[in-house]
C-alpha positions in Angstrom: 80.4 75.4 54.9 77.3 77.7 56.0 77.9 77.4 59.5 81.5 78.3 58.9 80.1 81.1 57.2 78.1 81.9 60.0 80.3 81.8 62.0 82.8 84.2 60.3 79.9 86.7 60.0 79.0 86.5 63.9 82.7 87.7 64.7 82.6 90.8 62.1 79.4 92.2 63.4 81.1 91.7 66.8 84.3 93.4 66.1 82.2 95.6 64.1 80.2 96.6 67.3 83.7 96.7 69.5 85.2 99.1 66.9 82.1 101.6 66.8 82.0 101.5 71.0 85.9 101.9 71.2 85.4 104.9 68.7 82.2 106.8 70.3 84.2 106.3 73.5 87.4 107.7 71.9 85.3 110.9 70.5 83.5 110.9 74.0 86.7 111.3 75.6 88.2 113.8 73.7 85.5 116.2 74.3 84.5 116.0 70.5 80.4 116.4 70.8 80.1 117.7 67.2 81.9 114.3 65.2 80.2 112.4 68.1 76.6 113.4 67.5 77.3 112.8 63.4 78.9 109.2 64.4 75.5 108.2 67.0 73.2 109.8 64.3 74.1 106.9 61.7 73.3 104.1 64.0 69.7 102.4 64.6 67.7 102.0 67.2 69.0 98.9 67.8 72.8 100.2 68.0 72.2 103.3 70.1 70.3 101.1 72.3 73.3 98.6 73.1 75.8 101.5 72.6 73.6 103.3 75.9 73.8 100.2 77.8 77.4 99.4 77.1 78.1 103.7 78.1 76.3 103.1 81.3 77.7 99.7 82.4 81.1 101.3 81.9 80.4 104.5 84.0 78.7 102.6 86.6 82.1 100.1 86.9 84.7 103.1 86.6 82.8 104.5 89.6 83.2 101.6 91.3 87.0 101.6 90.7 87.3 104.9 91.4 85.3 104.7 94.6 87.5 101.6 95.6 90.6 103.2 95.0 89.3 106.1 97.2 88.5 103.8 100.1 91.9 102.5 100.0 94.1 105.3 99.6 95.2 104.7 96.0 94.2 107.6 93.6 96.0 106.4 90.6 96.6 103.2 88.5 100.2 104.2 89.0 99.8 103.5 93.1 97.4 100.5 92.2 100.4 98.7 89.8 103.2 99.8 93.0 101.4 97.4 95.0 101.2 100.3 98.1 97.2 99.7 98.8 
């Protein structure tokens, strides 16, 4: 029973932490500094701290994409799902 427990609890504060990166990312994309900088301020340390890692993984890999698609002639997901690269 406790490990089930345990269990159950692991996968909220993992959803929990996939719903509060999906919404700063949301907010981040829509330009909206002002609800963004209220939403970071009520995190910890500990949060901001994966939230920054997780922000930078993600721009580093969209680069990537981006830079890939550049190399091979394909400037939109669009041309990528076609199958022309």
């Amino acid at each position: 029973m406790d490990q089930a427990l345990t269990s159950v609890l692991e996968a909220i504060g993992v959803a929990s932490r996939s719903l509060a990166l999906q919404n700063a990312i949301s907010m981040a994309h829509d330009a909206d500094r002002q609800r963004l900088a209220v939403y970071l301020e009520a995190m910890t340390p500990d949060q901001l701290a994966g939230m920054a890692d997780a922000a930078h993984l993600l721009s580093v890999e969209a680069g990537r994409a981006l830079a890939r698609r550049a190399r091979d002639g394909c400037a939109s997901p669009a041309d990528a799902a076609s199958g022309e690269l």
